[in-house]
C-alpha positions in Angstrom: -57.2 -62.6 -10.0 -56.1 -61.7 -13.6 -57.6 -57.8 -14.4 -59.0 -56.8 -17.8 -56.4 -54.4 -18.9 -56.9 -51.7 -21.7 -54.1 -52.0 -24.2 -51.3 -49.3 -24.2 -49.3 -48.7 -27.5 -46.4 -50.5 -26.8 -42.9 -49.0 -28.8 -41.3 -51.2 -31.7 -39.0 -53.7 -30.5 -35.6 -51.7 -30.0 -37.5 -48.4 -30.2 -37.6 -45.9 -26.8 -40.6 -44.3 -26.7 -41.2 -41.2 -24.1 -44.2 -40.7 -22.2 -46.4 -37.5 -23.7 -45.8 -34.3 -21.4 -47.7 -34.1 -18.3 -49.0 -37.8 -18.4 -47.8 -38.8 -14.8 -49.8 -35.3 -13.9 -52.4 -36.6 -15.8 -52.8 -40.0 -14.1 -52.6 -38.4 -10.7 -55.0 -36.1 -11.3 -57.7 -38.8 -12.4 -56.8 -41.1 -9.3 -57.4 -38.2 -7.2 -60.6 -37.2 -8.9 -62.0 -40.3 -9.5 -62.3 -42.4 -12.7 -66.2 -41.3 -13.0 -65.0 -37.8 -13.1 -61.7 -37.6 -14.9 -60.9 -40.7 -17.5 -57.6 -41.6 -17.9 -55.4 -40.3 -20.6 -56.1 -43.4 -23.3 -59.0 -45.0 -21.5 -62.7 -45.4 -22.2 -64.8 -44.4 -19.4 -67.0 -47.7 -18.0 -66.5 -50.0 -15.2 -62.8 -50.9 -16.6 -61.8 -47.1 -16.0 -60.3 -48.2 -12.5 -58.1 -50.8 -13.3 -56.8 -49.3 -16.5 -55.9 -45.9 -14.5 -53.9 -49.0 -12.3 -52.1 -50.3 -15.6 -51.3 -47.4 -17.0 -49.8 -46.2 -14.0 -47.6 -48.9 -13.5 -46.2 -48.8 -16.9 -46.1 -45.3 -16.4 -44.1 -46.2 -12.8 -41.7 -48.2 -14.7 -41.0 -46.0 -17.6 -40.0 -43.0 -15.4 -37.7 -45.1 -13.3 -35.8 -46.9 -16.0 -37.2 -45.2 -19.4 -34.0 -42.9 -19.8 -32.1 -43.5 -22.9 -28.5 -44.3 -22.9 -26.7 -41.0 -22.2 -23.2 -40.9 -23.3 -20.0 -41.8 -21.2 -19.3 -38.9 -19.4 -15.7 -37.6 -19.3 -13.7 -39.1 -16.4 -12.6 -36.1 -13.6 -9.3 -35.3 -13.6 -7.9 -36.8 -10.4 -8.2 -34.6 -7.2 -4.7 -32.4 -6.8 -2.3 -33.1 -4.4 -2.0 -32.1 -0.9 1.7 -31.4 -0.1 0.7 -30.9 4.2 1.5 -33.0 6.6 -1.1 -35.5 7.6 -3.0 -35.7 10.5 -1.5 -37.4 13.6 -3.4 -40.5 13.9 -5.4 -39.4 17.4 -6.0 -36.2 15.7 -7.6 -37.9 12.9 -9.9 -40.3 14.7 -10.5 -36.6 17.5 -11.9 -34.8 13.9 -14.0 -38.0 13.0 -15.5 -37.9 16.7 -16.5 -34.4 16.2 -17.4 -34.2 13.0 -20.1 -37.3 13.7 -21.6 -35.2 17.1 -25.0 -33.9 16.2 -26.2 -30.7 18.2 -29.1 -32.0 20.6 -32.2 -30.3 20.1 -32.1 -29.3 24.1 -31.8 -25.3 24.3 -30.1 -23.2 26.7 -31.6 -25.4 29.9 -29.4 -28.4 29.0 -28.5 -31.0 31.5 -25.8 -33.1 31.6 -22.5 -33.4 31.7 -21.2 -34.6 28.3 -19.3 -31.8 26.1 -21.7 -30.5 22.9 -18.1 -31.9 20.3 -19.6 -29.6 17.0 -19.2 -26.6 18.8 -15.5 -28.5 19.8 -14.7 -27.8 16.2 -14.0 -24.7 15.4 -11.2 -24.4 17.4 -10.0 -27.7 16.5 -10.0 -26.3 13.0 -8.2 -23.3 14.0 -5.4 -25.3 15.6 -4.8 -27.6 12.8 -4.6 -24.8 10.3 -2.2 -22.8 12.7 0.0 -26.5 12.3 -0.3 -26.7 8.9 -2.0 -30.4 8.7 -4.0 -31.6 6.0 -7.2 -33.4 6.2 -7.5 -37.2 5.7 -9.4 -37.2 2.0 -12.3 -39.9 3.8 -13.2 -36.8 6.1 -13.6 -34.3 3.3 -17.2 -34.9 2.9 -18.5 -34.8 6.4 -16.0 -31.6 6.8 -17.9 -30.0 3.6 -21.5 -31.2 5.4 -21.0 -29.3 7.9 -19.6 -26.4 6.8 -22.4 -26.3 4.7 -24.9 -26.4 7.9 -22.7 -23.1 9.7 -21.2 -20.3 7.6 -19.4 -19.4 10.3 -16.8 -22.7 10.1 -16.7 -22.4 6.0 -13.1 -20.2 6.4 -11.3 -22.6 8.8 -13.2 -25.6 7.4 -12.1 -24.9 3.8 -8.8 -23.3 4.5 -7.9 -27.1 6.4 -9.6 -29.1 3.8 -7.3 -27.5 1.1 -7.6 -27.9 -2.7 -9.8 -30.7 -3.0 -12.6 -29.2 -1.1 -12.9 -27.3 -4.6 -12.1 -30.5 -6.9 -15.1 -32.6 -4.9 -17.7 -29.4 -4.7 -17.6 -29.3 -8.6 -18.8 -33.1 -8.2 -21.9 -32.4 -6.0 -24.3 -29.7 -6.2 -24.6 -29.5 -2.6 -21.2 -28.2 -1.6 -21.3 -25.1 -4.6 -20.2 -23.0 -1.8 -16.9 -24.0 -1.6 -16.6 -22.8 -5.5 -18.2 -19.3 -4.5 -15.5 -18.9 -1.3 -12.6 -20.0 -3.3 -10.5 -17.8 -5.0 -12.0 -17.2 -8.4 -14.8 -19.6 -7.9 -12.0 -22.0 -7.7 -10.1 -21.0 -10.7 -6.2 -20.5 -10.6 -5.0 -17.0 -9.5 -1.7 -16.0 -12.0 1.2 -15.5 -10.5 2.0 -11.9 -9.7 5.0 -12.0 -11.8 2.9 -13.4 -14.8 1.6 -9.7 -15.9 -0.2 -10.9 -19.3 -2.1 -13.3 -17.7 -3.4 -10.8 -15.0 -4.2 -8.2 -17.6 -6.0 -10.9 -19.4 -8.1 -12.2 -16.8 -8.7 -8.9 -15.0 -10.2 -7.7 -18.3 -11.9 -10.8 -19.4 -12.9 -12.8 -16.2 -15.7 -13.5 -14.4 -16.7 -11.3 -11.6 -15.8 -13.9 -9.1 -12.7 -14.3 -10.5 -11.4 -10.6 -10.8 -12.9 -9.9 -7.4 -10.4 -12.6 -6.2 -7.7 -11.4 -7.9 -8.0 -8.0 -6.8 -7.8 -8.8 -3.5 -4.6 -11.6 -3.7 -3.3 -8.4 -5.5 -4.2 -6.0 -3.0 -2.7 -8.1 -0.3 0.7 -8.5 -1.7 0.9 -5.3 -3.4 -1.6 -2.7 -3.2 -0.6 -0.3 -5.6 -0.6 -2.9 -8.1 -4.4 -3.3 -7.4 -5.2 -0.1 -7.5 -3.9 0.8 -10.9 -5.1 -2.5 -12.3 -8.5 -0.7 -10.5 -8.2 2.2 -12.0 -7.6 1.3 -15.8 -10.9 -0.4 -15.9 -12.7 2.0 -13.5 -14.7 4.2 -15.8 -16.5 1.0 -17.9 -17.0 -0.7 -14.9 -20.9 -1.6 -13.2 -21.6 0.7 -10.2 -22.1 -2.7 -8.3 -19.0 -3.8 -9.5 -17.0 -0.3 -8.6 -18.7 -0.7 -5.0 -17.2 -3.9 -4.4 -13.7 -3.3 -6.2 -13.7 -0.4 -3.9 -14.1 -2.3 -0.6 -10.8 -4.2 -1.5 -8.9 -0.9 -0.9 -9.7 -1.5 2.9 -6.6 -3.6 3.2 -3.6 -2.2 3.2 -5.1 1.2 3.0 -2.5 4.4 2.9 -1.8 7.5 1.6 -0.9 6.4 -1.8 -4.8 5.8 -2.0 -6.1 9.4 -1.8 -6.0 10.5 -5.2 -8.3 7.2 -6.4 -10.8 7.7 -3.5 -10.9 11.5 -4.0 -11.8 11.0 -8.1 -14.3 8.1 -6.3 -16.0 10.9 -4.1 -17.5 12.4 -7.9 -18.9 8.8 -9.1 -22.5 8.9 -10.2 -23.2 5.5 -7.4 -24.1 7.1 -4.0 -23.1 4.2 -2.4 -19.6 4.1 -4.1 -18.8 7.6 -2.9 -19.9 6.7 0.3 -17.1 4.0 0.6 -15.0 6.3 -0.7 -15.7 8.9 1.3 -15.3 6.2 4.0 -12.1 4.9 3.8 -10.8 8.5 3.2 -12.0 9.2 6.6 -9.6 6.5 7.8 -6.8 8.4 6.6 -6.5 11.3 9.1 -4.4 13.4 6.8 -6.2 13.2 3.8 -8.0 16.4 2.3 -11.5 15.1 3.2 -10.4 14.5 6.7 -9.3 17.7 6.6 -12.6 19.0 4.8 -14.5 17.4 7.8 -12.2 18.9 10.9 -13.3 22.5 9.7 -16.8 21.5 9.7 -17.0 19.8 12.4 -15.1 22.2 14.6 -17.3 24.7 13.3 -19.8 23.0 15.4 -18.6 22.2 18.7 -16.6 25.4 20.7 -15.6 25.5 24.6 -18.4 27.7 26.8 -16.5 29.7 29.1 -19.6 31.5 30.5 -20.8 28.8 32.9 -19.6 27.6 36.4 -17.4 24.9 34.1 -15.8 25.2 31.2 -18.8 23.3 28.7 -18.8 21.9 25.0 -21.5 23.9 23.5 -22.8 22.2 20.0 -24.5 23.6 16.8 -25.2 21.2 14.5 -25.6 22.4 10.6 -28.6 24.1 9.4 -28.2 22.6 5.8 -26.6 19.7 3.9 -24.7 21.6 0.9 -22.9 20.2 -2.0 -20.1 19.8 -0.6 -20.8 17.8 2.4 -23.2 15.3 0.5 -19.9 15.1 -2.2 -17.4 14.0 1.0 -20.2 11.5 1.9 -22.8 13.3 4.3 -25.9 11.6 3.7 -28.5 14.2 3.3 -32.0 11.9 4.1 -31.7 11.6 7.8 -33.4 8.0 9.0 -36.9 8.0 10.0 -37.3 9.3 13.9 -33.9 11.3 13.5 -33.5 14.7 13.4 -31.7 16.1 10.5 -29.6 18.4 12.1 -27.6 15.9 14.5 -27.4 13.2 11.9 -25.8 15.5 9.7 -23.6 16.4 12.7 -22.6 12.7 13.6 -21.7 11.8 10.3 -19.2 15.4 10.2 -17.6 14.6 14.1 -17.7 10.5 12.8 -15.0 11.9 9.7 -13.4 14.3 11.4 -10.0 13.1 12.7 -9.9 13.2 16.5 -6.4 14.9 16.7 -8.5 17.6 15.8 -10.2 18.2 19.1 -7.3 18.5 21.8 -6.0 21.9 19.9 -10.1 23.1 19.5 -11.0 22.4 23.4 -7.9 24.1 25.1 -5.1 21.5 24.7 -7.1 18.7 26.7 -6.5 15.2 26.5 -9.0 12.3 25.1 -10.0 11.7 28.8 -10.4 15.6 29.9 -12.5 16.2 26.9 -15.1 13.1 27.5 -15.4 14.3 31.0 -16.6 17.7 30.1 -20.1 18.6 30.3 -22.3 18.8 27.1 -24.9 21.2 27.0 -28.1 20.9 25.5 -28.8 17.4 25.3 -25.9 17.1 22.8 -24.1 14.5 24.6 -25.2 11.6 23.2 -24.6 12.3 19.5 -21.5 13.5 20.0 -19.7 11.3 22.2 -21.5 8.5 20.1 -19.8 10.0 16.9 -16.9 10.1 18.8 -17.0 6.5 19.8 -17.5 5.6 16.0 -14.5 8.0 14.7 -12.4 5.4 17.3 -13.5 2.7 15.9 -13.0 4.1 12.4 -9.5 5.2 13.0 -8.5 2.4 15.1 -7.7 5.3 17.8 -6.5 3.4 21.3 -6.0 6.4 23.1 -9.3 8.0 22.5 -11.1 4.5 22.5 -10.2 3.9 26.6 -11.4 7.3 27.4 -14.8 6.9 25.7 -14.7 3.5 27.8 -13.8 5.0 31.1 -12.7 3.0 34.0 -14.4 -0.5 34.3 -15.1 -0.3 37.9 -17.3 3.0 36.8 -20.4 2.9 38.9 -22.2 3.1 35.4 -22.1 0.1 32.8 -22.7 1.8 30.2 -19.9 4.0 30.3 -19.3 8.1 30.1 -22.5 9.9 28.8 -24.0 7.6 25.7 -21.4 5.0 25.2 -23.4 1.6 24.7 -22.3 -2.1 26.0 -22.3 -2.1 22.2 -20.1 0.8 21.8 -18.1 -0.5 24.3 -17.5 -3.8 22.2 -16.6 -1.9 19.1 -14.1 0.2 21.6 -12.5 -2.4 22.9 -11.4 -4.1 19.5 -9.4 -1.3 19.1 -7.1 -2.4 22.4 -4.4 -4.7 22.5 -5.8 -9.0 23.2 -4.5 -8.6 27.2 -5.5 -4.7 27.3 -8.8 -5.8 26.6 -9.0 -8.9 28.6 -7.7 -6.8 32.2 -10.8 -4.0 31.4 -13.7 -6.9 31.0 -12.5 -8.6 33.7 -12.6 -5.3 35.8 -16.1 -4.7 34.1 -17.3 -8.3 35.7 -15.9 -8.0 38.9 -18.1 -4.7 39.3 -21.2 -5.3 37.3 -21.5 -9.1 37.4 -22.0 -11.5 33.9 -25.7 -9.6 32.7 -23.9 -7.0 31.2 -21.0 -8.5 30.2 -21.4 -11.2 27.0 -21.1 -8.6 24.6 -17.8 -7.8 26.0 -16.3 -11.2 26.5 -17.2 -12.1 22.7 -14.5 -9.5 21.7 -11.3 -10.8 24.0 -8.6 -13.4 22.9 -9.5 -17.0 22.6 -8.1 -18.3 24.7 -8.9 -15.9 27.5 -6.2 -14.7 29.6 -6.3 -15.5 33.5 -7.1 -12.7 34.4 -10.9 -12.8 32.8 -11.2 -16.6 33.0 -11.2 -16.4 36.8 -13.1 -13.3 37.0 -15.7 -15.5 34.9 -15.0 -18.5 36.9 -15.9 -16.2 40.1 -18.7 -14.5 38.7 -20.7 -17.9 37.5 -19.7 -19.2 41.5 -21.5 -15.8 42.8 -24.6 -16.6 40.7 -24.7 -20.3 41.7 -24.3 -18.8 45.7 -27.4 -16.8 44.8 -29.4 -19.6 43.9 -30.5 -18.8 40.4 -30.8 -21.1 37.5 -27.6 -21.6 35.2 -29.2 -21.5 32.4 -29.9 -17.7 32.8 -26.2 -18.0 32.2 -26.2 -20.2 29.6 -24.9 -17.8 26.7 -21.9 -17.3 29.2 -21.0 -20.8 30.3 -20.7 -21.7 26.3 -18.6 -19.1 26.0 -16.5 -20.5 28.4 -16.6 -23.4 27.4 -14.7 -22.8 24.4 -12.6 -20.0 25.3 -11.5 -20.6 28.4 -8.0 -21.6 28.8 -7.7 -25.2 29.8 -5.9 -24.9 32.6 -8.4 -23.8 34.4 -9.9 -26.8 34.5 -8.1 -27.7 38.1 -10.1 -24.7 39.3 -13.2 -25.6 38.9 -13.1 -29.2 40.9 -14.3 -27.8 43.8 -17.4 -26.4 42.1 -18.5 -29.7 41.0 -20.1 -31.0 43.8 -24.3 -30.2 44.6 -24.0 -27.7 47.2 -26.5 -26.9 50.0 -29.6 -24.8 48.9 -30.9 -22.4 51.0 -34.4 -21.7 51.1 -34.5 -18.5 48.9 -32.6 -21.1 46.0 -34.7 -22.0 42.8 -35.7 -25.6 43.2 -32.7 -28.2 42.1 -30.6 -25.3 41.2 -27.7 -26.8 42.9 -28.0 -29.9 41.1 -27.9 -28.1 38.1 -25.0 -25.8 38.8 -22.9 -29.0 39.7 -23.8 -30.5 36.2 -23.0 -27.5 34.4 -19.5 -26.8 36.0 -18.4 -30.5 35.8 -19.4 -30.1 31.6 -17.1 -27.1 31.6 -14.5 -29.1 32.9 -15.0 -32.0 30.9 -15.0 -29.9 28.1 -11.8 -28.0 29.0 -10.1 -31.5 29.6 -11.4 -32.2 26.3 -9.6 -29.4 24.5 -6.6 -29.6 26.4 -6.5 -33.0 25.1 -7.1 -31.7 21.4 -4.5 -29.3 21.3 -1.9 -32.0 22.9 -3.1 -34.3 19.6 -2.2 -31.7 17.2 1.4 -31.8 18.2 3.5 -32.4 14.9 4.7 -35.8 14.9 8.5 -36.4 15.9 10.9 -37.2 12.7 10.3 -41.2 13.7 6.4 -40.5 14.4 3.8 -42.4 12.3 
């Protein structure tokens, strides 16, 4: 049936006529309301209000879908640069395609089955290819850039394998801007280091991103380069800026850096002479290092008046000038006590050579094992644990660890699971791997995943059979996996596949007893024949990844 229709100004033949701001919002707005309420932009109210709010609508339909005038060509992208790698073996290729199309299932921790979860396959995937130098095939770039997108944490390895045009398609689409921001220089070109004008020039006229970038490509090859290309610009640069020039200094930090970081300690940004006081504290024979032994050793003495020799402490009374100048925060945090925060921050700086020759010639171990009186214990072997850490310290980092088999998990006096973690980085990868697999074989997995995220992928045999072991013991005990569930992903992709053979004879649903959780067996069995799926799977990654032979296609 033909409508009445209620005439809308049509343009000129050949003219392009745009619709009058906020006319769509208009028309939506009188639909919703009603045409008795609201008329129509152009209308006259009456019984053909309804169908002309229809008509003008669809013309108003058509003109935002195809009313766009002609824009001009757009200039054609330069081609995408060339990627000197070698390519992808051809099972590699179609392995990376297979992963790359897995979706995580929406199942949580519980999950049955026995098929392997591929994206979480992927990162070391990535890590292998980029230890083998390949290059991406370019019809995988975009689903490599999707999900790098989805996880930050695959955006190194995923951008450092899909190479320069990762940066030549995220200035096409919106969507992947991150690669520009993770690039060096937001993608731009980092000079050569021999090309001195051109680093002059874009360290004092580039963007942030940019001069950020090259500071640290500097840094890395030659760090005193940096830091005097640092320091001619210092003084006009934005405290934000100074704080994040400043963090640069971390690598390759030495002696040669002491003078800069001491001039740092007097800049008007708190939180630039923090850093600086920081990384001075790294340096054990710097002057603030050396600033912070007499301090701290004014504070901690050896009690010779009780039935064992005891570490007596007294923290500071005050916060002076000089202490907040080498980086003492003064404000204590809220439920803290000002007195041993100032104290944890003076042992924290202090180097640690400095308390063998204060508490009678001990060793590391000797001195954790000594009593603390007064509740002092905790701060200070806490501050010790973070001087470790700081100063990358082995020897004192295994005697704030103690022994694994220690009837305590948590360590001598206050050291954490946490601590522990940070402790342990300091060790060498099979060091580390021998003590967590000692800490399992005494306290069981409940304690132990903050530890095992720490050791060498893959794990060393050692700790993949105390795992192996440990997850058997809990599946003899009748529990659920999935209270294990954090630990069995671990080892799922750290693991070393040839363990796999181990784990056949845990495949099968054993007997339940009657103190077992309903169906655990069945479960268990599920779980360990995923894990060795999965570590087939892997094995079978890494053997892709071979380089081709000089006949190999």
């Amino acid at each position: 049936m033909n409508r009445p229709s209620v005439p809308v100004d049509s343009p000129a033949p050949g003219a392009v006529e745009s619709s009058p701001p906020g006319a769509w919002e208009e028309l939506v707005t009188a639909a919703l309301l009603g045409t008795d309420r609201r008329t129509p932009p152009g209308c006259a109210p009456g019984r053909e209000a309804p169908a002309a709010l229809l008509d003008a609508a669809a013309v108003e339909t058509v003109r935002r879908r195809a009313g766009l005038r002609p824009a001009r060509a757009a200039q054609r992208p330069q081609p995408a640069p060339e990627d000197l790698r070698p390519k992808l073996p051809p099972a590699a290729a179609r392995r990376l395609a297979m992963l790359l199309a897995d979706r995580p299932g929406a199942a949580g921790g519980g999950r049955r089955g026995t098929a392997p979860d591929l994206m979480e396959l992927l990162p070391q995937w990535l890590a292998t290819a980029n230890e083998r130098g390949f290059a991406p095939p370019p019809q995988s770039l975009p689903a490599l850039l999707d999900a790098a997108r989805g996880r930050t944490d695959l955006r190194p390895a995923a951008l450092a394998f899909a190479g320069p045009r990762a940066v030549w398609l995220a200035r096409l689409n919106p969507d992947w801007r991150f690669a520009l921001r993770a690039a060096p220089g937001g993608g731009a070109a980092v000079p050569h280091l021999e090309d001195s004008a051109r680093i002059r020039q874009l360290w004092q006229e580039g963007l942030f991103a940019e001069r950020v970038s090259l500071l640290s490509v500097i840094r890395a090859r030659e760090p005193a380069a940096a830091r005097e290309l640092l320091t001619a610009t210092w003084a006009t640069e934005r405290a934000e800026d100074r704080l994040m020039f400043l963090d640069s200094l971390r690598t390759g930090l030495g002696p040669q850096d002491e003078p800069f970081l001491e001039q740092a300690l007097t800049d008007r940004s708190r939180n630039v002479r923090a850093t600086a006081a920081e990384l001075l504290s790294a340096l054990p024979g710097s002057a603030l290092a050396a600033r912070m032994a007499v301090r701290a050793g004014a504070c901690v003495a050896l009690d010779h008046t009780r039935k064992a020799p005891t570490i007596s402490v007294e923290a500071p009374h005050e916060c002076d000038a000089g202490m907040e100048r080498d980086g003492v925060v003064a404000k204590a945090p809220a439920g803290r006590g000002e007195r041993s925060w100032w104290f944890g921050q003076l042992v924290e700086a202090a180097p640690l050579g400095t308390w063998p020759g204060r508490l009678g010639g001990r060793t590391p171990q000797e001195i954790v094992a000594l009593p603390v009186a007064d509740d002092w214990q905790g701060e200070l072997h806490a501050a010790w644990c973070r001087a470790a850490v700081r100063q990358r310290d082995g020897e004192w980092a295994r005697a704030l660890l103690g022994s694994p088999s220690a009837p305590e998990a948590g360590g001598p006096g206050a050291v954490s699971l946490a601590e522990r973690a940070k402790l342990l980085g300091t060790l060498g990868s099979a060091e580390r791997a021998e003590w967590v697999a000692g800490f399992i074989a005494t306290h069981g997995l409940s304690e132990a995943f903050q530890l095992l995220g720490v050791c060498a992928v893959p794990w060393a045999a050692p700790l993949g059979r105390a795992v192996v072991d440990a997850l058997n013991i809990a599946r003899d005990a009748g529990s659920y996996p999935w209270s294990f569930s954090g630990v069995m992903g671990l080892a799922e992709r750290c693991l070393d596949p040839a363990e796999a053979g181990r784990l056949d004879g845990l495949q099968a649903v054993p007997d339940e007893s009657e103190d077992s959780s309903p169906g655990a067996g069945g479960y268990w069995a599920e779980a360990f024949q995923r894990l060795a799926t999965t570590l087939r799977l892997r094995a079978a990654m890494i053997e892709e990844l071979e380089p081709l032979g000089p006949s190999g296609a």
